[in-house]
N, C-alpha and C positions, 0 to 999 in steps of 0.2 A: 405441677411445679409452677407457680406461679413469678412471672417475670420483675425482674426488678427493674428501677430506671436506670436507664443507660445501655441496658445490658439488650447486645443484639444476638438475636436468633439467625437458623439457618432461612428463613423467610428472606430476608435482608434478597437476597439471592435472583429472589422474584422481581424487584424495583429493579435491577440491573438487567433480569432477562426484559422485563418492560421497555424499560430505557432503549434497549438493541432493539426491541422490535418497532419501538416507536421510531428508531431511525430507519433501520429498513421499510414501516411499511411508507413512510415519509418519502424515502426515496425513490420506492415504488408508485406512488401515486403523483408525485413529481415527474415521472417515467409516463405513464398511464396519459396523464397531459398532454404531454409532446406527442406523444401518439396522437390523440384526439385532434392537434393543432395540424401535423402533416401527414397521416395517414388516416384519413378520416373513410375511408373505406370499412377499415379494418375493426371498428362496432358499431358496421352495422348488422341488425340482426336478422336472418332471412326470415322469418314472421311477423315482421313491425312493418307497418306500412308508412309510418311518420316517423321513424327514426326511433332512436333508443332512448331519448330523454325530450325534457321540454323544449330546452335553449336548444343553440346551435351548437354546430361542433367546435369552434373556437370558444364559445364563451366555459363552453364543458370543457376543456383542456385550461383552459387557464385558471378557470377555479381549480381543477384537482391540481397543478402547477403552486397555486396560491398556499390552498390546502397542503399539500405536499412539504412546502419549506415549512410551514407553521407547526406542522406535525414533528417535522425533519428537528426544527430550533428548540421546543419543548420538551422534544427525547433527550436532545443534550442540556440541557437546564434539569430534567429526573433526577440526574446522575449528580448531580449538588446537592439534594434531599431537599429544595426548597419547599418550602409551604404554596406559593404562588405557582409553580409549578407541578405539583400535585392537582389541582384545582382546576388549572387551565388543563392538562391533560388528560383529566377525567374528562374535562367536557369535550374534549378536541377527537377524544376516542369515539363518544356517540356521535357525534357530527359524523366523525368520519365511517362510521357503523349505519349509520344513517343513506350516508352518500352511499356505500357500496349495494344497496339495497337497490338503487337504481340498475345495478346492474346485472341486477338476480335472473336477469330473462336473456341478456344473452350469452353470459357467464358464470352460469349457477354453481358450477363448481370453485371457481375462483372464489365467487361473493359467499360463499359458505365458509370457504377456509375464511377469508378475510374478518368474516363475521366472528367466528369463533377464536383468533387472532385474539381481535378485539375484546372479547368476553375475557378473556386471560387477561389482557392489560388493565381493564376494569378493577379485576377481582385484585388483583398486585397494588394497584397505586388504592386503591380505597383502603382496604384492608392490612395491609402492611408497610404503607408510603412513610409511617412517622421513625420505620426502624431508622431510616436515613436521613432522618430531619437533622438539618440546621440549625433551625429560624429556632 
């Protein structure tokens, strides 16, 4: 059966589970920061001998801090069905699919959900982001 304009599907459903998740993981990686910023103990990883990433632990906390709100602002922009948001949160999901990948060695289990998380937001805003268009 072939869809006509206008007319929304049960998909619609998935922008909205996107949207929550891009707020939660937003918030989470906004969290993850603060961590990094004052408990910088707590990744390291007992097999690194130079620490978990390149920078240091403040500048790594305040990126995913940065990252965090930006992920956090874009989840609530989804939820409007913008075009401009569509776009920026495709890309803002690899970025941040990207970022967790750094952390695949001392958190593999994390960085996998997170990872696959991420594959789900992908697949929703690429694939069914115009149910909720606006623009």
């Amino acid at each position: 059966m072939a869809q006509t304009q206008g007319e929304t599907t049960g998909w619609v459903g998935w922008i909205y589970f996107a949207s929550m998740i891009m707020l939660i993981l937003g918030g989470l990686q906004a969290l993850a920061g603060l961590v990094a910023l004052f408990r910088k103990a707590f990744y390291v990883a007992p097999h690194a001998t130079h620490g978990l990433i390149v920078w240091n632990y403040a500048a790594w906390g305040w990126i995913n801090i940065v990252l965090g709100i930006l992920v956090f602002m874009v989840g609530l922009a989804l939820v409007s069905g913008r075009t401009w948001a569509r776009i920026a949160a495709s890309f803002i999901v690899v970025v941040n699919a990207i970022g967790n990948l750094a952390f695949l060695s001392a958190y593999p289990l994390w960085s996998i959900i997170a990872l696959i998380i991420d594959g789900f937001v992908l697949y929703a805003i690429t694939v069914h982001g115009r149910e909720v268009s606006k623009d």
